[in-house]
LORO-270882 format. One record per residue: residue number from 1; chain; x, y, z of N, C-alpha, C in turn. Coordinates in nm, 3 decimals. Example, Ala and Ser with C-alpha at 12.3 -4.5 7.8 and 13.67 -1.06 7.14 Angstrom:
! LORO-270882
- i/ch/n_X/n_Y/n_Z/ca_X/ca_Y/ca_Z/c_X/c_Y/c_Z
- 1/A/1.319/-0.569/0.780/1.230/-0.450/0.780/1.320/-0.330/0.780 $
- 2/A/1.285/-0.225/0.708/1.367/-0.106/0.714/1.290/0.003/0.787 $
! end
This chain:
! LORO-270882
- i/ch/n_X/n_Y/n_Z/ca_X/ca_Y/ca_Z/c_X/c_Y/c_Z
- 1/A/9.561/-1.479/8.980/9.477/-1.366/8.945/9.368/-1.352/9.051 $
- 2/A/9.365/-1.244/9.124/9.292/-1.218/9.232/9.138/-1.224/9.161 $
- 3/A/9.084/-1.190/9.044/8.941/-1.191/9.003/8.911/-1.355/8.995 $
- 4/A/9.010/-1.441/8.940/8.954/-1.547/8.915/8.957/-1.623/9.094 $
- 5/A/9.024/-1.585/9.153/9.033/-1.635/9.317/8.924/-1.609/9.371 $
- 6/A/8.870/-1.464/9.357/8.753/-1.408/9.408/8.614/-1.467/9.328 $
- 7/A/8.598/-1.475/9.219/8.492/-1.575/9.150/8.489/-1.687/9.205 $
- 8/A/8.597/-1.785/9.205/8.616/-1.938/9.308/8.542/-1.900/9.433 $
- 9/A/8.580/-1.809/9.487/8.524/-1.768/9.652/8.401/-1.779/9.667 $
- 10/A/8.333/-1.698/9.582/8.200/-1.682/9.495/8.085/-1.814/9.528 $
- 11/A/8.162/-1.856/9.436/8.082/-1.997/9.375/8.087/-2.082/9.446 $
- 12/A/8.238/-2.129/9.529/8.187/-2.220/9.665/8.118/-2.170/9.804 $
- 13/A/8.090/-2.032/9.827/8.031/-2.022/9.938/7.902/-2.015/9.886 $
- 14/A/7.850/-2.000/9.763/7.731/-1.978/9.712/7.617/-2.146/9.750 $
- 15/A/7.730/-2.246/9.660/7.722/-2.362/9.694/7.690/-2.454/9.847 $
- 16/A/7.820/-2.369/9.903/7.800/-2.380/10.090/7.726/-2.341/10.156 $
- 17/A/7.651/-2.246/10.097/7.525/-2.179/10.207/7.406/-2.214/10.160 $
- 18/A/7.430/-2.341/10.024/7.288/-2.439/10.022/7.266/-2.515/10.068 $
- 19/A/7.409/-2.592/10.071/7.417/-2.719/10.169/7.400/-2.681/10.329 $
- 20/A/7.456/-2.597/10.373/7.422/-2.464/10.501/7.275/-2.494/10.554 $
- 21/A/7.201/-2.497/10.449/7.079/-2.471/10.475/6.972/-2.567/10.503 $
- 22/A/7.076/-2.678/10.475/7.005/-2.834/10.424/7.062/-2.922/10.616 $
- 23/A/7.159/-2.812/10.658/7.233/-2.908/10.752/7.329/-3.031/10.749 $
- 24/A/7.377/-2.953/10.614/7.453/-3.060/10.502/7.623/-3.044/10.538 $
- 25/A/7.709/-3.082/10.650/7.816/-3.028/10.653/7.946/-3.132/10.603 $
- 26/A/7.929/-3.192/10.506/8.011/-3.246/10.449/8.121/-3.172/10.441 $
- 27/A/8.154/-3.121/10.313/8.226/-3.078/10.262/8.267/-2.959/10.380 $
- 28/A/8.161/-2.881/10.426/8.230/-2.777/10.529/8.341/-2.831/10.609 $
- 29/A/8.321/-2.909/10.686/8.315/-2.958/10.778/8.523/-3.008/10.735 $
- 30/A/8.520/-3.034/10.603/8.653/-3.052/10.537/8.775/-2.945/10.516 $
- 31/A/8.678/-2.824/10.533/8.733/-2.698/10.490/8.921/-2.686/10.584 $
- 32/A/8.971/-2.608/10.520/9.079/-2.593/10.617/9.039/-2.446/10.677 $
- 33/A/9.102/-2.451/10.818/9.089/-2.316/10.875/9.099/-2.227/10.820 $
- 34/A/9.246/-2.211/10.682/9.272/-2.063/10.674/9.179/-2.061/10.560 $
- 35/A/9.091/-2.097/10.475/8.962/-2.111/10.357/8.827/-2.069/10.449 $
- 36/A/8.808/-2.154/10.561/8.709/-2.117/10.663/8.689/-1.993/10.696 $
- 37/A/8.811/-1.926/10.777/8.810/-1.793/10.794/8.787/-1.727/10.697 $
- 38/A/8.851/-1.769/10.578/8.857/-1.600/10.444/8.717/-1.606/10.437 $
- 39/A/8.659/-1.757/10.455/8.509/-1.728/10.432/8.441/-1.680/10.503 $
- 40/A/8.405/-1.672/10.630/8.329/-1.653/10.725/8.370/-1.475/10.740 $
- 41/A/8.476/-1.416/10.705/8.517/-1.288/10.738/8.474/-1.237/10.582 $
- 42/A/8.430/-1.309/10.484/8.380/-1.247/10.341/8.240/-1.175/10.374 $
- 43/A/8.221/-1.004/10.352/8.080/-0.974/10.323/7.972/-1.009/10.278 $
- 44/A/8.040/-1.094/10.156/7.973/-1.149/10.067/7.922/-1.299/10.049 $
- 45/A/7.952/-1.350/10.178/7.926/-1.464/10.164/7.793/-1.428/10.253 $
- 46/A/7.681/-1.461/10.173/7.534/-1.451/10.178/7.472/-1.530/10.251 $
- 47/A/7.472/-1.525/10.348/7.383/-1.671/10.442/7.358/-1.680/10.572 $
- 48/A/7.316/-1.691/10.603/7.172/-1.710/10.742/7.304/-1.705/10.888 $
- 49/A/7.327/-1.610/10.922/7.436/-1.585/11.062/7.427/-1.696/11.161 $
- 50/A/7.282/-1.744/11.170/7.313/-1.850/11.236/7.321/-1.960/11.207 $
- 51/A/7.300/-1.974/11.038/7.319/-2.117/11.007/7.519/-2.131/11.013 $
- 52/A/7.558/-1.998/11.011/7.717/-2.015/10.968/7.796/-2.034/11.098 $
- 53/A/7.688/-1.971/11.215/7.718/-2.017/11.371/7.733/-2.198/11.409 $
- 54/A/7.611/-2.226/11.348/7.614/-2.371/11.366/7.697/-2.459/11.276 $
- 55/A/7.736/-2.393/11.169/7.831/-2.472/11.072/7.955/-2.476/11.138 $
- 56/A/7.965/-2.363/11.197/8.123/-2.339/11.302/8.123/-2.454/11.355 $
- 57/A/8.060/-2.428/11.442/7.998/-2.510/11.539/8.042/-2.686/11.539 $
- 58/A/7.946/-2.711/11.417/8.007/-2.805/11.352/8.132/-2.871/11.275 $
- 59/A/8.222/-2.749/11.218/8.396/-2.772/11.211/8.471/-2.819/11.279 $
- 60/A/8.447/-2.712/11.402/8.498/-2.734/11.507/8.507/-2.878/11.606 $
- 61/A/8.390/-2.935/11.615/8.366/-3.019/11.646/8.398/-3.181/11.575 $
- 62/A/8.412/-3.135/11.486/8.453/-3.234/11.373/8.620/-3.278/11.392 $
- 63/A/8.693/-3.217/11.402/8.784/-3.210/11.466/8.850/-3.221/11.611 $
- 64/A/8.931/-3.272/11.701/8.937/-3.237/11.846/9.082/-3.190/11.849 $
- 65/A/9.130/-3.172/11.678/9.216/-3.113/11.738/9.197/-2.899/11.672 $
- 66/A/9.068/-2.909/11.678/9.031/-2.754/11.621/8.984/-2.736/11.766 $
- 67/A/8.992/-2.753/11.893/8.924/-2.742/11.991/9.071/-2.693/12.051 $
- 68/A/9.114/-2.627/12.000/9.206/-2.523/12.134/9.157/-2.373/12.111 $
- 69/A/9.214/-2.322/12.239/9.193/-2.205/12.267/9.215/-2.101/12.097 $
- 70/A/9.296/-2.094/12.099/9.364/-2.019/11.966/9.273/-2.063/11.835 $
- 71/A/9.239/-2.176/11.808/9.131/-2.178/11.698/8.999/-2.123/11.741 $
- 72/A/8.946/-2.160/11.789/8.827/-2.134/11.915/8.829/-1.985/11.889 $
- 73/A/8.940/-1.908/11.924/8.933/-1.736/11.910/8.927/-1.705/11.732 $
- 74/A/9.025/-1.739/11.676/9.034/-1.687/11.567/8.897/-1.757/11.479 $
- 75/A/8.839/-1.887/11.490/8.713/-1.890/11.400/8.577/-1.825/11.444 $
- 76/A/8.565/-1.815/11.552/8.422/-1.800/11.607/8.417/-1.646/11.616 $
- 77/A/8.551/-1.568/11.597/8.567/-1.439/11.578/8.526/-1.419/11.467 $
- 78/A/8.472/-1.463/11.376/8.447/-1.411/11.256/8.277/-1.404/11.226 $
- 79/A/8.243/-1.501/11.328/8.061/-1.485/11.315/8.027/-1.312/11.367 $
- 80/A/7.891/-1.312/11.325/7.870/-1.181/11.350/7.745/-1.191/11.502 $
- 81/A/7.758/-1.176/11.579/7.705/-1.228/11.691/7.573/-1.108/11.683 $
- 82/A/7.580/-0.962/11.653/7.488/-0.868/11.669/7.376/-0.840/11.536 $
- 83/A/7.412/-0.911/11.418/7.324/-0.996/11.323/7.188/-1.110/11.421 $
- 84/A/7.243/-1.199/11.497/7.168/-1.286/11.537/7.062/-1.204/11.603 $
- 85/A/6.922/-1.291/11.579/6.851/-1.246/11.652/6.845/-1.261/11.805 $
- 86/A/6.731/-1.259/11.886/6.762/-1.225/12.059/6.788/-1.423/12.072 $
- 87/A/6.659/-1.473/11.996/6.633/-1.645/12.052/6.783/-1.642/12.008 $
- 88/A/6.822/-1.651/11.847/6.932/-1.704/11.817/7.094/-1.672/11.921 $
- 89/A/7.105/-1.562/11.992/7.178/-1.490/12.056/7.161/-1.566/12.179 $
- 90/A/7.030/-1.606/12.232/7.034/-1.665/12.373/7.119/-1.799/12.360 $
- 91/A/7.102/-1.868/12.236/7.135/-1.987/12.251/7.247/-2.023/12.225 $
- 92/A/7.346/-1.871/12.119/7.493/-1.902/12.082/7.549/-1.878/12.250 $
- 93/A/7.509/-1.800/12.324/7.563/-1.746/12.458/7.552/-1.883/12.550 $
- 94/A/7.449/-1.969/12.551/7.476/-2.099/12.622/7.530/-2.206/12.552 $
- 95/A/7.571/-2.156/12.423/7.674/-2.316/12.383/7.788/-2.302/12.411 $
- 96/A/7.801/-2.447/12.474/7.910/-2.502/12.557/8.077/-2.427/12.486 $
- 97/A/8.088/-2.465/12.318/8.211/-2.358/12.231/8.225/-2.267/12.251 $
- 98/A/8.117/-2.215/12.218/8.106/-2.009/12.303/8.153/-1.988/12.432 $
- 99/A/8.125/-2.069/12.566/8.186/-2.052/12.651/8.304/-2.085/12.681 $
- 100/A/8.379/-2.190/12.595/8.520/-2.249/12.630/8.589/-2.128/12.570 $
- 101/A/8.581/-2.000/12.429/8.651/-1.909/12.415/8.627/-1.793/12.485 $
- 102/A/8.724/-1.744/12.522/8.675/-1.581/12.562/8.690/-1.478/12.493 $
- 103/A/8.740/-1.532/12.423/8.686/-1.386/12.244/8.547/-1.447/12.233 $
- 104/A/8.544/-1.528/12.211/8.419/-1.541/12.148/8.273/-1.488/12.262 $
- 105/A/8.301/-1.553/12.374/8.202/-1.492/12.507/8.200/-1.351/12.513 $
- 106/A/8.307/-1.289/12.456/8.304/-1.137/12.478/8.217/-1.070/12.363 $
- 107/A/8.247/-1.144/12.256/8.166/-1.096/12.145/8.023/-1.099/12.148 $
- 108/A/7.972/-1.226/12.265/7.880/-1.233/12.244/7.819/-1.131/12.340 $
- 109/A/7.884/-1.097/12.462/7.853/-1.012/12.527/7.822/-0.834/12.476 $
- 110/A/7.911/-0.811/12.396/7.900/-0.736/12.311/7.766/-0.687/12.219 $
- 111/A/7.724/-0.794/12.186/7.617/-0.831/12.069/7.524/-0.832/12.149 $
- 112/A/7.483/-0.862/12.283/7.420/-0.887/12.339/7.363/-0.682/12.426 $
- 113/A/7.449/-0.649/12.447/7.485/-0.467/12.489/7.465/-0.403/12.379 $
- 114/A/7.466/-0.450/12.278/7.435/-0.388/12.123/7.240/-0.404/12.118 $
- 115/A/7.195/-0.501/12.102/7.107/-0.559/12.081/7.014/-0.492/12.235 $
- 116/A/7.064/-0.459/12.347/6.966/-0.395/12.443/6.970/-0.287/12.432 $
- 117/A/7.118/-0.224/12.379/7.116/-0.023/12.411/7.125/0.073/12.276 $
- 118/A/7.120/-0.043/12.139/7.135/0.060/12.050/7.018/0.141/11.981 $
- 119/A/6.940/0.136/12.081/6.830/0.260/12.046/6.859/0.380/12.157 $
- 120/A/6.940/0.356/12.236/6.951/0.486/12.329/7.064/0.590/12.308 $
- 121/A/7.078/0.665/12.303/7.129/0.806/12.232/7.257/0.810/12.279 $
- 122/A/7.250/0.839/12.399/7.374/0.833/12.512/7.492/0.706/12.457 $
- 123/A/7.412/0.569/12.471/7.498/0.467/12.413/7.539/0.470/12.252 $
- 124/A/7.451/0.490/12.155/7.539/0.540/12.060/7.638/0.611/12.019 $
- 125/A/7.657/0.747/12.141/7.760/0.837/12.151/7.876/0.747/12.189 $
- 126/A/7.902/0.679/12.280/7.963/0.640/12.375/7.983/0.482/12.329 $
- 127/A/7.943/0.401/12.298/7.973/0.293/12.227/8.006/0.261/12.103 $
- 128/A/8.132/0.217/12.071/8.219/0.166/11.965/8.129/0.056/11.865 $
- 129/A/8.022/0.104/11.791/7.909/-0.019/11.768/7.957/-0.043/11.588 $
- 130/A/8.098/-0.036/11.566/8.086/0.002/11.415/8.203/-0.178/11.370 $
- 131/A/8.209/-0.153/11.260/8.296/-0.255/11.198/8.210/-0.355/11.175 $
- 132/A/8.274/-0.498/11.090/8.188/-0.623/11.022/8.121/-0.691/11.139 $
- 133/A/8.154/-0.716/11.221/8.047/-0.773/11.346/7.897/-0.713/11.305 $
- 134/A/7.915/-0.561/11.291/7.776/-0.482/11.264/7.669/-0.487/11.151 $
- 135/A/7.790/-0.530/11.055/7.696/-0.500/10.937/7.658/-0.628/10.860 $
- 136/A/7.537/-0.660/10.841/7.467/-0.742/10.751/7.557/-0.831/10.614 $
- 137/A/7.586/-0.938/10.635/7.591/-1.017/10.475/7.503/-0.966/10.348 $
- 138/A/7.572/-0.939/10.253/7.515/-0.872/10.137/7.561/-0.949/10.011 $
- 139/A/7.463/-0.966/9.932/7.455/-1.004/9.770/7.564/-0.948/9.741 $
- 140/A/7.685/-1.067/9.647/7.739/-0.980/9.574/7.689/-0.928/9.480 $
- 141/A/7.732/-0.819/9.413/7.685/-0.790/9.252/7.806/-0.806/9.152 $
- 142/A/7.748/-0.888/9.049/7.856/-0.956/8.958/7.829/-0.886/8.851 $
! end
């Protein structure tokens, strides 16, 4: 039953983005990729962009065998790089993970062209600035 799947979803990322917050990556850190992703690509999972950068961060690392190219793209694709602020943005762009993917370097490049030109008119016309990269983590409402 997709409602009771989606409640489960709920309640452990609710859980995860306390421990998130604590620098607590136990249990994350256990997650399997394809649970990781549904999470990290959920709207609704409510929590600090860069604490979920560094939780990556931390998966990844937890592992050496999550350190290929192909994981590397498909998890770090799911952070929202144009959420982060400029400090937080300088520092996902010099970690060493960020640079070993090139989805992920592009994204950040991206976020980074977002974050200098989206007050200028011309570039809003002309730049593709839309989809979940863009938009904010939000409360569910239950």
């Amino acid at each position: 039953n997709e409602r009771i799947v989606s409640a489960s979803l709920y309640n452990l990322e609710a859980r995860l983005a306390k421990q998130l917050a604590q620098e607590n990556y136990g249990i994350w850190n256990d997650l399997s990729q394809s649970l990781l992703v549904r999470m990290l690509d959920d709207d609704h999972f409510f929590c600090n962009e860069y604490l979920l950068f560094r939780a990556t961060r931390s998966w990844i690392r937890y592992n050496q065998e999550r350190q290929t190219e192909q994981v590397l793209s498909d998890v770090l694709a799911t952070i929202r790089y144009p959420i982060l602020t400029p400090e937080e943005l300088y520092e996902v762009e010099r970690d060493e993970i960020v640079q070993q993917s090139p989805t992920a370097s592009s994204l950040v490049q991206n976020a980074l062209r977002y974050k200098l030109f989206k007050s200028c008119p011309r570039a809003r016309h002309t730049e593709n600035w839309e989809g979940k990269q863009y938009n904010p983590r939000k409360v569910k409402e239950i």
